[in-house]
TIRO-2110 file (N, C-alpha, C; in Angstrom, 1 decimal):
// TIRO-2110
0.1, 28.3, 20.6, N, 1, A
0.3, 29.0, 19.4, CA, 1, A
0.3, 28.0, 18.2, C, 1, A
-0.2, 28.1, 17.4, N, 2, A
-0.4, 27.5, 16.0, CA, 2, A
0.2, 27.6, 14.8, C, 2, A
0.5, 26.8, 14.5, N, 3, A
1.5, 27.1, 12.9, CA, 3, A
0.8, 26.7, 12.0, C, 3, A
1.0, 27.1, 10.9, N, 4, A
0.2, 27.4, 9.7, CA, 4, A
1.3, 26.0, 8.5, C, 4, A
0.9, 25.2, 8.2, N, 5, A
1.5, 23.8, 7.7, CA, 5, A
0.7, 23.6, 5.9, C, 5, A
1.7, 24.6, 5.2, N, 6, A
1.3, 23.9, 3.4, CA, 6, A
1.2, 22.6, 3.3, C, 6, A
-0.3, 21.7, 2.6, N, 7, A
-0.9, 20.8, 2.3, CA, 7, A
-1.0, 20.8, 0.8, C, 7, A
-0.8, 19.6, 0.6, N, 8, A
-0.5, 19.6, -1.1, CA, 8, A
-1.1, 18.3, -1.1, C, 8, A
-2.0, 18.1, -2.2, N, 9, A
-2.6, 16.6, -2.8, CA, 9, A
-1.7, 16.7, -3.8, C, 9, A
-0.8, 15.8, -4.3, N, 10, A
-0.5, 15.3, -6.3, CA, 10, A
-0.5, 14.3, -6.5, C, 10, A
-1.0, 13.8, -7.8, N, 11, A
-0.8, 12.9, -8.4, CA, 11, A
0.4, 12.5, -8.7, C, 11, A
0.8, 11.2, -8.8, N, 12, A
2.2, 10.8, -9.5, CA, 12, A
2.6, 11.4, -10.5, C, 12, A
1.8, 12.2, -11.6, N, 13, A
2.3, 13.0, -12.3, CA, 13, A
2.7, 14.3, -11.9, C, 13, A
2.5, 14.4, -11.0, N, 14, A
2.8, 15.9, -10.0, CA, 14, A
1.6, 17.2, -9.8, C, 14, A
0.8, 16.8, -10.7, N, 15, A
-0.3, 17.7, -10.7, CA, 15, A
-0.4, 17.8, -9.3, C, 15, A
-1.2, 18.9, -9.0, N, 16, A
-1.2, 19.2, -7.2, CA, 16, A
-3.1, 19.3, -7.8, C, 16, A
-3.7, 18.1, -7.2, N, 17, A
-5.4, 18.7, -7.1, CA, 17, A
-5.8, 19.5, -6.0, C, 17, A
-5.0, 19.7, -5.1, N, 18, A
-5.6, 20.2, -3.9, CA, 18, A
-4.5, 20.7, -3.2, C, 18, A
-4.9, 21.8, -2.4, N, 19, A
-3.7, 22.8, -1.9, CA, 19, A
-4.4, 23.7, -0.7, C, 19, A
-3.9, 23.3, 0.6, N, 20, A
-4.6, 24.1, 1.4, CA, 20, A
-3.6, 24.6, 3.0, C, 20, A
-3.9, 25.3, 3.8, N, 21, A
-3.2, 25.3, 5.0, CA, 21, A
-3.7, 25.0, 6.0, C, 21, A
-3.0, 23.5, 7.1, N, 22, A
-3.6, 23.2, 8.2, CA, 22, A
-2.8, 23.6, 8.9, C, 22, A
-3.5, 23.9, 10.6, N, 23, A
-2.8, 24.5, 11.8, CA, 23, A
-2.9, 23.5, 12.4, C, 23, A
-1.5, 23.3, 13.0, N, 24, A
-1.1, 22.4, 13.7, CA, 24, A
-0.4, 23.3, 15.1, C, 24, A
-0.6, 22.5, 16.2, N, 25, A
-0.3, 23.2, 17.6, CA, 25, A
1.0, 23.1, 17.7, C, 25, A
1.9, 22.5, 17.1, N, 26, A
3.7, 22.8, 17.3, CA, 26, A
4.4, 22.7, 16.4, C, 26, A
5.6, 23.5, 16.2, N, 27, A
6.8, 23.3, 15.1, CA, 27, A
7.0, 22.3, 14.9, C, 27, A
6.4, 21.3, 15.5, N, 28, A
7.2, 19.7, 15.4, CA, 28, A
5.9, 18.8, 15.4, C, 28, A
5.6, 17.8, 14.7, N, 29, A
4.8, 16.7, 14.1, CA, 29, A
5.0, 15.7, 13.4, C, 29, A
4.5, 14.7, 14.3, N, 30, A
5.1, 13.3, 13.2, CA, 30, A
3.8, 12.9, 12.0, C, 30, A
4.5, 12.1, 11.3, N, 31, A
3.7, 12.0, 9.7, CA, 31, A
2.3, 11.4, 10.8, C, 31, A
2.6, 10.4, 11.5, N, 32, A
0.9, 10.0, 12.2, CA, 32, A
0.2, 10.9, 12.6, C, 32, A
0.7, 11.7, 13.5, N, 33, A
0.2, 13.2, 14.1, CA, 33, A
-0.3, 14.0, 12.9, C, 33, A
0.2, 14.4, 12.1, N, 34, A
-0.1, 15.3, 10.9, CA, 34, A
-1.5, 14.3, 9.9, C, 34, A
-1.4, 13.4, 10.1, N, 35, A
-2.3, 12.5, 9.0, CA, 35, A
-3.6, 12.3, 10.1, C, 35, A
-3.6, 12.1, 11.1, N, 36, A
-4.6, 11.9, 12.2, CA, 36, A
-6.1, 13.6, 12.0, C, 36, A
-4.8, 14.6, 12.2, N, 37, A
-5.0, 15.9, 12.6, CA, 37, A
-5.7, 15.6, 11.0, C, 37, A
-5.4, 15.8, 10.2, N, 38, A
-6.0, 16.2, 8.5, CA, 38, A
-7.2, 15.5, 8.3, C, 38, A
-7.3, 14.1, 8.6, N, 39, A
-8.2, 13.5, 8.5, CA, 39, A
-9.7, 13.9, 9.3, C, 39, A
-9.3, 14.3, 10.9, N, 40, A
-9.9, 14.7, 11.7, CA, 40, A
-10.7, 15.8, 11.4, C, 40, A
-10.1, 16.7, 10.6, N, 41, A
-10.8, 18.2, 10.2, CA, 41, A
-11.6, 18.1, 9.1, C, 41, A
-10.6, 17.0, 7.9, N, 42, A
-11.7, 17.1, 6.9, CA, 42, A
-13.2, 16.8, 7.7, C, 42, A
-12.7, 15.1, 8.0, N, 43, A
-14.1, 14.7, 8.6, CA, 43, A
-14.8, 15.7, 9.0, C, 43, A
-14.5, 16.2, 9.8, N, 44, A
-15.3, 17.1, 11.1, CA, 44, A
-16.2, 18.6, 10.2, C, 44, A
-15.4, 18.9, 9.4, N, 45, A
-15.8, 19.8, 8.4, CA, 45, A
-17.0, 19.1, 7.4, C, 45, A
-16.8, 18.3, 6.5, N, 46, A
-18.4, 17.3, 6.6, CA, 46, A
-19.0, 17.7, 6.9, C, 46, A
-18.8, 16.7, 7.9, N, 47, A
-20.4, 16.4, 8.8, CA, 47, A
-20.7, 17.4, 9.7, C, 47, A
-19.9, 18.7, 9.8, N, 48, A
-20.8, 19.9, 9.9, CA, 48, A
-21.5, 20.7, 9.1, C, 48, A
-20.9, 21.0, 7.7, N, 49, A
-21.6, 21.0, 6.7, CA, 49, A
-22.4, 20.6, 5.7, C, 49, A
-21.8, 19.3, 5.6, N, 50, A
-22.6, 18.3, 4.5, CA, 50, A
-22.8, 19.2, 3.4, C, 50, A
-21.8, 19.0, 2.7, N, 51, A
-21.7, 19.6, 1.3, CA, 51, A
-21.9, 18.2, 0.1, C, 51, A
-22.2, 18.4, -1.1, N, 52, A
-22.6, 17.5, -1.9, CA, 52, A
-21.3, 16.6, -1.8, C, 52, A
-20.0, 17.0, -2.1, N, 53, A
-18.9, 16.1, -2.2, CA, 53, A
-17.9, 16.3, -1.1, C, 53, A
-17.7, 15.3, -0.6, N, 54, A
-16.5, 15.2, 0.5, CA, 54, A
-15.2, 14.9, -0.4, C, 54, A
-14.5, 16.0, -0.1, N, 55, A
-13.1, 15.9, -0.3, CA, 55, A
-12.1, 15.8, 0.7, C, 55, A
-11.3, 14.9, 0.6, N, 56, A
-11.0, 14.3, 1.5, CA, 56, A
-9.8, 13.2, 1.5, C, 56, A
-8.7, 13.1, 2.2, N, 57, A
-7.7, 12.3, 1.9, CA, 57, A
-8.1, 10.3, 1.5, C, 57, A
-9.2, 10.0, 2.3, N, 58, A
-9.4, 8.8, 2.2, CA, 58, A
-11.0, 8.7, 1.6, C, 58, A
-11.6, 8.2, 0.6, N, 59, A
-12.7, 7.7, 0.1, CA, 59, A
-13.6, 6.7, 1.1, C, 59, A
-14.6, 7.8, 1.9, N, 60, A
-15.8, 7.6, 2.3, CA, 60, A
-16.0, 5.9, 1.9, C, 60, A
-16.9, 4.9, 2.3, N, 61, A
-17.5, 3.9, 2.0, CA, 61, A
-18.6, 4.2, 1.6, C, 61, A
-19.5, 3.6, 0.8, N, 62, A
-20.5, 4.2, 0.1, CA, 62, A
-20.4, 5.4, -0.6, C, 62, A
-19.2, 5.7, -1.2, N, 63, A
-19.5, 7.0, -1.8, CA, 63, A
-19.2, 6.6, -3.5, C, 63, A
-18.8, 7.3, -4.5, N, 64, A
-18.3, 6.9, -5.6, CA, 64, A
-17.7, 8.4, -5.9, C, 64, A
-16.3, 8.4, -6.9, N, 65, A
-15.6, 9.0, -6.9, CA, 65, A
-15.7, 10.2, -8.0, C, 65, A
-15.7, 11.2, -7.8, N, 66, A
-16.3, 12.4, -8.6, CA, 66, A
-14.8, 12.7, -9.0, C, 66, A
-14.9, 13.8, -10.3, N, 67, A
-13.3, 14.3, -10.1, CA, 67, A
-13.2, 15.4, -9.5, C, 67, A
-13.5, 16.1, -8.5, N, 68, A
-13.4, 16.9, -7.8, CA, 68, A
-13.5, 16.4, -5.9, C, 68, A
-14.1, 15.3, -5.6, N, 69, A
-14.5, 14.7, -4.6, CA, 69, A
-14.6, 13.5, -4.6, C, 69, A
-15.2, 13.2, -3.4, N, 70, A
-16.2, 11.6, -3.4, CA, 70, A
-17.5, 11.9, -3.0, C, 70, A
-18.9, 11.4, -4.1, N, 71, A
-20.0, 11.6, -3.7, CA, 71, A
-20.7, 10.5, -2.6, C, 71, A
-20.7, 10.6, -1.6, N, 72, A
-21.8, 9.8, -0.7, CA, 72, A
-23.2, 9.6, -1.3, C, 72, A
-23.7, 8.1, -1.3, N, 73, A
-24.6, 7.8, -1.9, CA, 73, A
-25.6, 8.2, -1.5, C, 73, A
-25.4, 7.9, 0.3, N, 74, A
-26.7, 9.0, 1.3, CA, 74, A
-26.2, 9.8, 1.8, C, 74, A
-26.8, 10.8, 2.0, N, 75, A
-26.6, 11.5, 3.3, CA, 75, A
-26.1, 10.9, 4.7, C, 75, A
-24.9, 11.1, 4.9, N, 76, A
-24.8, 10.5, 6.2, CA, 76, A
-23.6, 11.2, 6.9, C, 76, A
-23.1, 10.7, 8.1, N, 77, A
-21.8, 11.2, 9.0, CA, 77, A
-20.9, 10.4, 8.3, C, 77, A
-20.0, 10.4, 7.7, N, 78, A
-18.6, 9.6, 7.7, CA, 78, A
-17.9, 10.0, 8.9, C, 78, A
-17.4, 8.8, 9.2, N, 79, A
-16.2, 8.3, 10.7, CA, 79, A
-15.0, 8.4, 10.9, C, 79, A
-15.2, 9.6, 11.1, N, 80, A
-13.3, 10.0, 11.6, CA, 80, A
-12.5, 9.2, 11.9, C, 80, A
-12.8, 7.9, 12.6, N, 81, A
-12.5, 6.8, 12.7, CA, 81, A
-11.9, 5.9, 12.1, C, 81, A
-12.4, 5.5, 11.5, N, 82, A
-12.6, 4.5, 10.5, CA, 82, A
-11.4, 5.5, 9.1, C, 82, A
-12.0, 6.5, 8.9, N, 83, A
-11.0, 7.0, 8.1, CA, 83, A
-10.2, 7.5, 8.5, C, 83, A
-9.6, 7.7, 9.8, N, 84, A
-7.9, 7.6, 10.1, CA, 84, A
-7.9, 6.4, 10.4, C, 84, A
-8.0, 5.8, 10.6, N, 85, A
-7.5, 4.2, 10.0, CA, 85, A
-6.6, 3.4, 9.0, C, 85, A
-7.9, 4.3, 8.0, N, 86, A
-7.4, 3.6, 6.5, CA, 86, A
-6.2, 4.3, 6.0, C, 86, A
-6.1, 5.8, 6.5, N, 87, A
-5.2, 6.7, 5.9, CA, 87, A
-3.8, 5.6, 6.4, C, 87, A
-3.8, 6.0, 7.8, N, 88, A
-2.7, 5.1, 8.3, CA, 88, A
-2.1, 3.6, 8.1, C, 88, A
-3.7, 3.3, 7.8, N, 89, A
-2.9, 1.6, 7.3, CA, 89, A
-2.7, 1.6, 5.7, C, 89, A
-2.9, 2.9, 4.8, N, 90, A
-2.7, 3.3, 3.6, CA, 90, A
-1.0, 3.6, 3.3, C, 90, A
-0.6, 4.2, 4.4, N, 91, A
0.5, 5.1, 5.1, CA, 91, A
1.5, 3.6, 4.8, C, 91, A
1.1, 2.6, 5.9, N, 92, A
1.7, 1.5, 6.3, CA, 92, A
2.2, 0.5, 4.9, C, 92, A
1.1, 0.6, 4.1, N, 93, A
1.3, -0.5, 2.9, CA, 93, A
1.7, 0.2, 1.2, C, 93, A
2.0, 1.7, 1.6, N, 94, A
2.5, 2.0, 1.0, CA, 94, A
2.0, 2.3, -0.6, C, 94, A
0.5, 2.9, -0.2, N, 95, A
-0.7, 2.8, -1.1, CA, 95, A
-0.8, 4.2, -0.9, C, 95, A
-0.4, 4.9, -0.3, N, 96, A
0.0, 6.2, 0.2, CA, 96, A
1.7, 6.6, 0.4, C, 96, A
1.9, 7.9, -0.4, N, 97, A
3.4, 7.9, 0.3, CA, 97, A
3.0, 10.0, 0.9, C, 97, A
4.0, 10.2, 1.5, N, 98, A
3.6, 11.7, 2.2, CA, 98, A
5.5, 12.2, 1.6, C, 98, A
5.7, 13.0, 1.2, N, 99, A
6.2, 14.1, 1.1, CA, 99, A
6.6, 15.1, 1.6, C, 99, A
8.1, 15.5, 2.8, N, 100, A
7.8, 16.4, 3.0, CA, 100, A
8.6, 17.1, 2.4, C, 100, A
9.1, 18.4, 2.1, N, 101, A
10.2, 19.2, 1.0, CA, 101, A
11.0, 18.5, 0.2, C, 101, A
10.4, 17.8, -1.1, N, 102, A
10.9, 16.8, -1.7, CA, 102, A
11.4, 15.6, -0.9, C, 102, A
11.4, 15.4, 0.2, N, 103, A
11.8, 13.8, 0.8, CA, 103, A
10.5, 13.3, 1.2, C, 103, A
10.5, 12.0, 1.4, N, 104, A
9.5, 11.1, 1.4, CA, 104, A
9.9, 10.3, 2.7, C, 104, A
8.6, 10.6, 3.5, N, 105, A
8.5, 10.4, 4.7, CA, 105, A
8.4, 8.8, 5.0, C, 105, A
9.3, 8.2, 5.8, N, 106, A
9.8, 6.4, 5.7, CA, 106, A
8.7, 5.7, 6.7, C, 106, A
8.4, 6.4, 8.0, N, 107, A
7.8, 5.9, 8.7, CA, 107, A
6.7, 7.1, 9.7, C, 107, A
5.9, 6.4, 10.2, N, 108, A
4.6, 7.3, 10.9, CA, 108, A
5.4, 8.1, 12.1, C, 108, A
6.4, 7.7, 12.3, N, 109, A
7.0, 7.9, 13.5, CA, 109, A
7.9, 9.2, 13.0, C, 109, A
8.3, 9.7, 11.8, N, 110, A
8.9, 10.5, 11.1, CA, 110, A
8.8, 11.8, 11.4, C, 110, A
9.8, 13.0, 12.3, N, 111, A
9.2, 14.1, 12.9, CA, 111, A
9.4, 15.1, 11.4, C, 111, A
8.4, 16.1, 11.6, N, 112, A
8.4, 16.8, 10.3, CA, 112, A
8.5, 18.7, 11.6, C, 112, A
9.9, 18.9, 11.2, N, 113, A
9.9, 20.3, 11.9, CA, 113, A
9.2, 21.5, 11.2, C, 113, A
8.7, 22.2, 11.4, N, 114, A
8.1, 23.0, 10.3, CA, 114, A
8.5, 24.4, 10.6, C, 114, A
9.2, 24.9, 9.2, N, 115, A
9.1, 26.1, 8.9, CA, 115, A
8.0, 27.1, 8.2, C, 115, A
8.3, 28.0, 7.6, N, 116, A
6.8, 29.2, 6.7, CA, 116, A
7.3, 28.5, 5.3, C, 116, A
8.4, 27.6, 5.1, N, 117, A
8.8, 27.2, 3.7, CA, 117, A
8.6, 25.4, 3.6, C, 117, A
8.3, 24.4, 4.6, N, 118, A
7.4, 23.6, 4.7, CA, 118, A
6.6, 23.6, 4.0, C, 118, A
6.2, 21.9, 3.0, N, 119, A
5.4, 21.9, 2.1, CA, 119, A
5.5, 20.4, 2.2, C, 119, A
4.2, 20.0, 2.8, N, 120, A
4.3, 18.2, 2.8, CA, 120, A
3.0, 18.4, 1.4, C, 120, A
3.2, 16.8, 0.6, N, 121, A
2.5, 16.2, -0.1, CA, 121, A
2.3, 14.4, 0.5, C, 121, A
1.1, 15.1, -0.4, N, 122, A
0.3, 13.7, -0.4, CA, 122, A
0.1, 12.8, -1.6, C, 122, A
0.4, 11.9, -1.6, N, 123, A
0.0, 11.4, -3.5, CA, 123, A
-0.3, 9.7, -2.8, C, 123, A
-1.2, 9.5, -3.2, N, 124, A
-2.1, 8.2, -3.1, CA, 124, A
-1.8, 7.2, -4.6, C, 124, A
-1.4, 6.2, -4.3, N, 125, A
-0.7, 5.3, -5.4, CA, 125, A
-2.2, 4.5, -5.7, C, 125, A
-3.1, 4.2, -4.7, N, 126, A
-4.4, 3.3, -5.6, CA, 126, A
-5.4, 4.2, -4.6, C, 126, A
-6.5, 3.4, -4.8, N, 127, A
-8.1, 4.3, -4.5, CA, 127, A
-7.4, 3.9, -3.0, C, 127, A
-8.6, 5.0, -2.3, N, 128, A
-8.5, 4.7, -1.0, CA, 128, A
-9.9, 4.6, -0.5, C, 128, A
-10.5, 3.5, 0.2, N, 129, A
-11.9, 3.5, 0.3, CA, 129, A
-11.7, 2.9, 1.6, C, 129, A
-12.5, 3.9, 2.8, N, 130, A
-13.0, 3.8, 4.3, CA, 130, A
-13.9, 3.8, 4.2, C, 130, A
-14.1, 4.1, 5.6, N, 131, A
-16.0, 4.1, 6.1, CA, 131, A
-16.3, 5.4, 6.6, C, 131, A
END
């Protein structure tokens, strides 16, 4: 069974650019689990579509930064890989902080229980550029 998990991008100023719902397979998820899973879908969403701009928690390599996305310079697959990576070692150095109902999540290891009133944020303190 799947739970339905509010996703929120904001800026330090609180602006929310982005707002969406991911399903996650249990009431219970840790910030690594939940950042893995997010990354995973954007990616995967991509590079099955290949839409002009990838939007997306971590900045593609080769791409340059639109204000609505990041544009890829070629056409290509970005690496699920590589960009949960960055997210996490983003996570780690604290170039990323996550949010979950106003508290701010300390470590990857951090369980986040989720209710229908669950609301994690994301706010990114500098660029984030993967591959």
């Amino acid at each position: 069974m799947s739970v339905a998990l509010q996703i929120r991008d904001e800026t330090t100023a609180g602006e929310i650019t982005m707002e969406f719902e991911l399903k996650v397979l249990s009431k219970k998820i840790t910030v690594r689990e939940l950042i893995k899973q997010r990354v995973y879908e954007e990616v995967t969403n991509y590079n099955k579509n290949a839409p002009d701009i990838f939007r997306g928690l971590v900045q593609p390599s080769n791409s340059e930064q639109k204000i609505n996305g990041f544009k890829l310079k070629k056409t290509k697959k970005v690496d699920s890989e590589k960009q949960c990576q960055m997210a996490l070692d983003a996570f780690g150095t604290s170039s990323m902080i996550v949010i979950i109902n106003d508290r701010q999540a300390e470590s990857l290891d951090d369980e986040i229980f989720i209710t229908p009133n669950t609301i994690v944020s994301f706010l990114k303190l500098v660029p984030l550029v993967g591959g």
